[in-house]
C-alpha positions in Angstrom: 59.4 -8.0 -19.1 61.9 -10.5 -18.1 58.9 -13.0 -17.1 57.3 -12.2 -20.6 60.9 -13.1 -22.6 61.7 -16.0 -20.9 58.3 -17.7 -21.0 58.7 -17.0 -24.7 61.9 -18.8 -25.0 60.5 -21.5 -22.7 57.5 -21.6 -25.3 59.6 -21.7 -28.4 62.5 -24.1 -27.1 59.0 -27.0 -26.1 58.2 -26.4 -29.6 61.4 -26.9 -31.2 61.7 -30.2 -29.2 58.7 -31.1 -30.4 58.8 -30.3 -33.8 62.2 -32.9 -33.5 60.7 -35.6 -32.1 58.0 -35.7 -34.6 58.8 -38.3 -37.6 57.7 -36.5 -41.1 54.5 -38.1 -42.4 55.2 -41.4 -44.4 58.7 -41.2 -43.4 59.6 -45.1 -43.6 59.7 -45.5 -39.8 56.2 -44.2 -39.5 54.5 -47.7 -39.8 53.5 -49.6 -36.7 54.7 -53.2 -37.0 51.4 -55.2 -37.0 50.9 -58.0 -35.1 48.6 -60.7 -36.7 47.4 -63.8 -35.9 45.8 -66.9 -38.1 43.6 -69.3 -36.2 42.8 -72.5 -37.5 40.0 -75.2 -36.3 41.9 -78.2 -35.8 45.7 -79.8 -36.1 45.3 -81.3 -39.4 47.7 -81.4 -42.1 46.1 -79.0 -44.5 47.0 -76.2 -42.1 50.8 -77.0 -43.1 50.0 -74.9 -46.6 47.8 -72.3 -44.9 50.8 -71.8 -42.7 53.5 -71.8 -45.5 50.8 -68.5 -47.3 50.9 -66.8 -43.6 55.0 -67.2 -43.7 55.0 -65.8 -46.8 52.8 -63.3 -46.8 54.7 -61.8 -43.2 58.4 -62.3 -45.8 56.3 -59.9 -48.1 55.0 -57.1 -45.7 56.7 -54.4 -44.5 56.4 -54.6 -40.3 54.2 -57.3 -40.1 54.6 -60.6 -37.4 52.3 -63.4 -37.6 51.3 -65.4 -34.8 50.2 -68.7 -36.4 47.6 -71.1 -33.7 46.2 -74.0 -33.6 43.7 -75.3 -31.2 44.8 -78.7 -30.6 41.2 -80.2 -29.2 39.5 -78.8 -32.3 37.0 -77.2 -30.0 35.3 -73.9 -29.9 36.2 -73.7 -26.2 39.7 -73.8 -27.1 39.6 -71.6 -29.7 38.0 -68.9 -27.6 40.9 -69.6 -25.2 43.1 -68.7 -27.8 41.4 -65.7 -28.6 41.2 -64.2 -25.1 45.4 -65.0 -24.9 45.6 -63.0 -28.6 43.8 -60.3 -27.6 45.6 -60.0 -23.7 49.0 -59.7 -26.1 47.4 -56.8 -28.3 47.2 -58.1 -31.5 45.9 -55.9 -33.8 44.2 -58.7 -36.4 42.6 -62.0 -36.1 41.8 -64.7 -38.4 39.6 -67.9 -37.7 38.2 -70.4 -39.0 35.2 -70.6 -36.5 34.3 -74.5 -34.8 31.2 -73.2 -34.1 30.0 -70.1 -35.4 26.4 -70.0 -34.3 27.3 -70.3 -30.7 30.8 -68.3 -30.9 29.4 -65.2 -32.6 28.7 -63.4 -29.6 32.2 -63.8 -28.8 33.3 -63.0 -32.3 31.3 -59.6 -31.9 33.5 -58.5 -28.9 36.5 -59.8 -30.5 35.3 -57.5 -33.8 35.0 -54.4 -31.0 38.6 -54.6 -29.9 40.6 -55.7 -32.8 40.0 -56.1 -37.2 38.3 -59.8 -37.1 38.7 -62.2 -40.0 37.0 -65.6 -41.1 38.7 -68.0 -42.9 38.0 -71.6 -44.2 34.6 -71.5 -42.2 32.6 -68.1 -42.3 30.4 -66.6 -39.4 28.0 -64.7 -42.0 25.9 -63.4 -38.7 28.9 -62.2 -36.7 30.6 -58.2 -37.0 33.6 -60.2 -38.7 35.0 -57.7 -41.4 35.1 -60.3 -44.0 35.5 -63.5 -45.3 38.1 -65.8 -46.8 37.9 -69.1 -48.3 36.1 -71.8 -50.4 32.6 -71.4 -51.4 31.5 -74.2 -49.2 27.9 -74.7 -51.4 29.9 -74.8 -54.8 31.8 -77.0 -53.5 29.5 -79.4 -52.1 28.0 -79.3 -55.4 31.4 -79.8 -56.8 31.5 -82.7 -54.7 27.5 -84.4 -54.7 28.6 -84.0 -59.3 31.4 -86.6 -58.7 29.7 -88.9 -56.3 27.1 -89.1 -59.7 30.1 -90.0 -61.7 31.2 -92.4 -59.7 27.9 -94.2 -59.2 26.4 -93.4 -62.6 24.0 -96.4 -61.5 22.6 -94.5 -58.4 23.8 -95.8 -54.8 23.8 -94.9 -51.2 26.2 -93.0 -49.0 27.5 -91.7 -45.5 28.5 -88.8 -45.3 31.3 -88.4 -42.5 32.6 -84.8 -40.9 34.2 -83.4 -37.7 31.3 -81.7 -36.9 27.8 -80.1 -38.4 28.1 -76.8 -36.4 30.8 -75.1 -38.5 29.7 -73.1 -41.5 31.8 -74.8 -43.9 30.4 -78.6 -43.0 26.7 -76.8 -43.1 27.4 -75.2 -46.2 29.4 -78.6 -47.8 26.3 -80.5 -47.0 23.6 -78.5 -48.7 25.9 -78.2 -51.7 25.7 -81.8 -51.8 21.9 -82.7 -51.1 21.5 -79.8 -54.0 23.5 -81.4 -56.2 22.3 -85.3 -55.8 18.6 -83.7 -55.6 17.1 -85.7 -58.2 19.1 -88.5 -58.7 19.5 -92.2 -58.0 21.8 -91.1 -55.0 20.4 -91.1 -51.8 22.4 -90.1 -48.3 21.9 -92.9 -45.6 23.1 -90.2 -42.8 25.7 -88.4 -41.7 28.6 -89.2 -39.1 30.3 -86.6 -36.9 33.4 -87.2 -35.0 34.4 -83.4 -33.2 38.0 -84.1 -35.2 38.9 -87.1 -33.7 40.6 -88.8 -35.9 40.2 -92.3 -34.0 36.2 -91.8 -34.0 36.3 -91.0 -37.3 37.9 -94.1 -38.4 35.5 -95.4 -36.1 32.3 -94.4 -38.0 33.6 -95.7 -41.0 34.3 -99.5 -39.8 31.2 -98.8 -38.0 29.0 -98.2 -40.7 30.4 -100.9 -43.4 28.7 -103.5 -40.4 25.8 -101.9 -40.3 25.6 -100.6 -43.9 26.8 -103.2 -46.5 24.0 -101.4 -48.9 26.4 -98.4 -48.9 28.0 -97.8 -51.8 30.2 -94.8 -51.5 31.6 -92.8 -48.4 32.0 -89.1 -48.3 34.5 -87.4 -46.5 33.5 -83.5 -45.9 36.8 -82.1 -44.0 40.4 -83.1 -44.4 41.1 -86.2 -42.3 38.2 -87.8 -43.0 39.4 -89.4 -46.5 42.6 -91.0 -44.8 40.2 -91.8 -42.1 37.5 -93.7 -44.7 41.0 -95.4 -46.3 42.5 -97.0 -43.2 38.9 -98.1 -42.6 38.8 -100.1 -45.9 41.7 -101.4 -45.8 41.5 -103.0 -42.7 37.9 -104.5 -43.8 39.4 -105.8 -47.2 36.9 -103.5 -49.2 39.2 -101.1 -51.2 37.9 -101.1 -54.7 34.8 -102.3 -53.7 33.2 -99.2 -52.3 33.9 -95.9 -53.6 35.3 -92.9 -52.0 34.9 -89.1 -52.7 36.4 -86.7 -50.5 37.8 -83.2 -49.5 40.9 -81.7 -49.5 45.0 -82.9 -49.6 46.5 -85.0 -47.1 49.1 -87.6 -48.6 47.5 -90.4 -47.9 44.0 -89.0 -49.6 46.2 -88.0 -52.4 48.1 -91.7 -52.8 44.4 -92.8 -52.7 43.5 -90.9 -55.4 47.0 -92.3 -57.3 46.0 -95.9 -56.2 42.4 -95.3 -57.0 41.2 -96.2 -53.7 39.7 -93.0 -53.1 37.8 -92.1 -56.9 38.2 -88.0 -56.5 39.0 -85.0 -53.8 37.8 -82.1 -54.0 40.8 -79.3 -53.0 40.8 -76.1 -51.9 43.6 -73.5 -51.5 44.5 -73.3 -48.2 47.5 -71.7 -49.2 45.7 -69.1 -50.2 43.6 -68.4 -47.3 46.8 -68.2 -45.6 48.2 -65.4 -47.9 45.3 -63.5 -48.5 44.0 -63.1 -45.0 47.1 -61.9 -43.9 48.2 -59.7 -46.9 44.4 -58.0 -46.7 44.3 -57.8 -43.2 47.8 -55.5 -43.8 46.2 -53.8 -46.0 43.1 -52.6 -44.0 44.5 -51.7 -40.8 47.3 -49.6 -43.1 44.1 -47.4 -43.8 42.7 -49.5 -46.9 39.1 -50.8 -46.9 38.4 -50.8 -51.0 40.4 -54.7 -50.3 37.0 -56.1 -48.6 34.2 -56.3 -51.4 30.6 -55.2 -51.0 29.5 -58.9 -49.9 32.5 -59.0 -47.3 33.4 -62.3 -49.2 36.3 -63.5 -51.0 36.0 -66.8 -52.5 38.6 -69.2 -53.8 37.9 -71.5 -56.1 38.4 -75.5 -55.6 40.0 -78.1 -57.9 38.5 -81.9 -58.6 41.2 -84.1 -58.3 41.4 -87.8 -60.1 43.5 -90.0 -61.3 44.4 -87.9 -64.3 46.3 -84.9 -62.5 47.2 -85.6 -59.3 50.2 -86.5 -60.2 50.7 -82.9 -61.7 49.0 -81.4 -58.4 51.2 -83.6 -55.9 53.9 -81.7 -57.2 52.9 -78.3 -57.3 51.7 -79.0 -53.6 55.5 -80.4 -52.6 56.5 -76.8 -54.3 53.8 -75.0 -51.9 55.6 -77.3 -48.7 59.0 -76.5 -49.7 59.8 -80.2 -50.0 
C-alpha cells in the first residue's frame, strides 16, 4: 500500500511539473523567433532597396532576424557556398535569386527538403522552391523591346548586354524583348555577357561601338549594365548619338535618364521583393499557406522611366534609402 501511494504522488507531482512548464497555447512567448535569410545574385547597388524592404519587414514582425547575403563573385558556386553556411546555422527560410537555376536546381531541391525555399528577382520554375517573388521578367522585356521602338521609330540595330543568359530573369528579359520587336524595323545584332563584371561589361560596350558603328541603340538587361553602356559612351564621345534603354535604378542610370543620355529604364521594385519575401515567408512557416497563390508566383509590376518623371521617382527612391 505504501508502494502504491507514493508511486501515485510520484505520478501526480511529474505531472504537476509538467503541466507548469508548459506555456498555454498562443501565449505570446509561444512563437519561435525565425531565422531568415535573403540571397541576392550579385553586389550591385539595386540590392541597397531590397535590403532596406528585408530591414523593414524584420522592424514589422514579431520574432523574426534576417540574415541579408550577398555573393560577392556573382557566381552560382558562391551562392551555393552560401547556402550550405545558411543552412549549417539552421535557418529556417531562404530566399534567392538563382545565378543559374537550370544547373542549381538540384541543389535548390535539397535546400527545399530541409528548410521553406524562396525565389526572388530570378525564378527556378523547375525547382521544389515554394514560390516566387519578383518582376515578370517577359512583360518586362516587352516593356522594354516597346521603348527601344520609340526610341528608333525609324527601325535600327542593337546589342543587347547582360551578366549572364543562364539566370531566369536574363532568359525571360530576352524573349520579352525579341516578342516585342517581332515585326519591326528593329533587329538585335547579338547579345554580350559579362558574369557581372562590371569592367567586362564596360568592356563589351567599347568593344562593340568598334566593331558595330551600324548599332544604333544598346540594351542593358540587369542593373549595372546601363552605367556600364554610359561610361562607355562617354569615353568614345558618342552620348547623344546612340541611344540607350535599359533596366533598373542605379544613380548614374538614373542621371542618364535626367541628362538624356540614357532615353528610358525600365524599374522594378526591388524594395518589394525584399518586403514581401520576408513578410510571406513569416507568414508560412507561422502555419499560413493561403499567402502562396495557385501559380506559386507573385508578380510586381515595373515602371518605364524618362525624362518626364524621374525626377518625381529619384525622390521617392531617396525616401526608400533613407537619404
Amino acid at each position: 500500500m505504501t508502494k502504491t501511494i507514493t508511486l501515485g504522488v510520484c505520478v501526480a507531482v511529474c505531472l504537476w511539473i509538467a503541466g507548469c512548464g508548459k506555456r498555454p497555447s498562443g501565449s505570446a512567448g509561444a512563437a519561435k523567433t525565425l531565422h531568415l535569410a535573403f540571397v541576392t545574385n550579385n553586389a550591385s547597388d539595386f540590392w541597397t532597396i531590397a535590403r532596406a524592404g528585408c530591414d523593414k519587414a524584420q522592424q514589422e514582425l514579431p520574432n523574426v532576424t534576417v540574415e541579408f547575403q550577398i555573393p560577392g563573385d556573382g557566381t552560382a558556386a558562391s551562392q551555393i557556398r552560401i547556402i550550405d553556411d545558411l543552412l549549417a546555422k539552421g535557418v529556417d527560410g531562404i530566399a534567392i535569386s538563382p545565378v543559374d537555376p537550370a544547373n542549381e536546381t538540384p541543389k535548390l531541391n535539397d535546400v527545399a527538403k530541409q528548410t521553406l525555399l524562396f525565389c526572388h528577382d530570378s525564378d527556378a520554375p523547375g525547382s521544389d522552391r515554394a514560390c516566387y517573388v519578383g518582376t515578370n521578367n517577359v512583360d518586362a522585356g516587352k516593356q522594354a523591346g516597346e521603348l527601344i521602338k520609340k526610341a528608333l521609330p525609324g527601325g535600327g540595330k542593337i546589342m543587347v548586354f547582360v551578366g549572364t543568359l543562364d539566370a531566369q530573369n536574363a532568359k525571360d528579359r530576352y524573349a520579352g524583348l525579341k516578342q516585342a520587336l517581332d515585326g519591326s524595323n528593329v533587329s538585335i545584332v547579338d547579345v554580350r555577357t559579362d558574369e557581372s563584371d562590371r569592367v567586362r561589361a564596360k568592356a563589351n560596350a567599347q568593344d562593340t561601338l568598334v566593331r558595330y558603328p551600324e548599332v544604333s541603340c544598346l540594351v542593358g538587361l540587369w542593373s549595372y549594365n546601363g552605367p556600364a553602356i554610359l561610361n562607355a559612351l562617354t569615353e568614345s564621345g558618342k552620348v547623344g548619338k546612340i541611344k540607350v534603354v535599359c533596366f533598373d535604378e542605379e544613380d548614374e542610370t538614373l542621371a542618364g535618364v535626367k541628362s538624356g543620355a540614357i532615353f528610358s529604364t525600365v524599374v522594378q521594385q526591388p524594395y518589394e521583393f525584399g518586403h514581401q519575401a520576408i513578410t510571406l515567408m513569416a507568414k508560412v512557416l507561422r502555419g499560413d499557406r493561403s499567402v502562396i497563390p495557385p501559380g506559386k508566383q507573385i508578380f510586381i509590376p515595373t515602371l518605364a522611366i524618362d525624362a518626364s518623371n524621374v525626377d518625381d521617382f529619384h525622390a521617392r527612391l531617396m525616401k526608400l534609402r533613407g537619404r
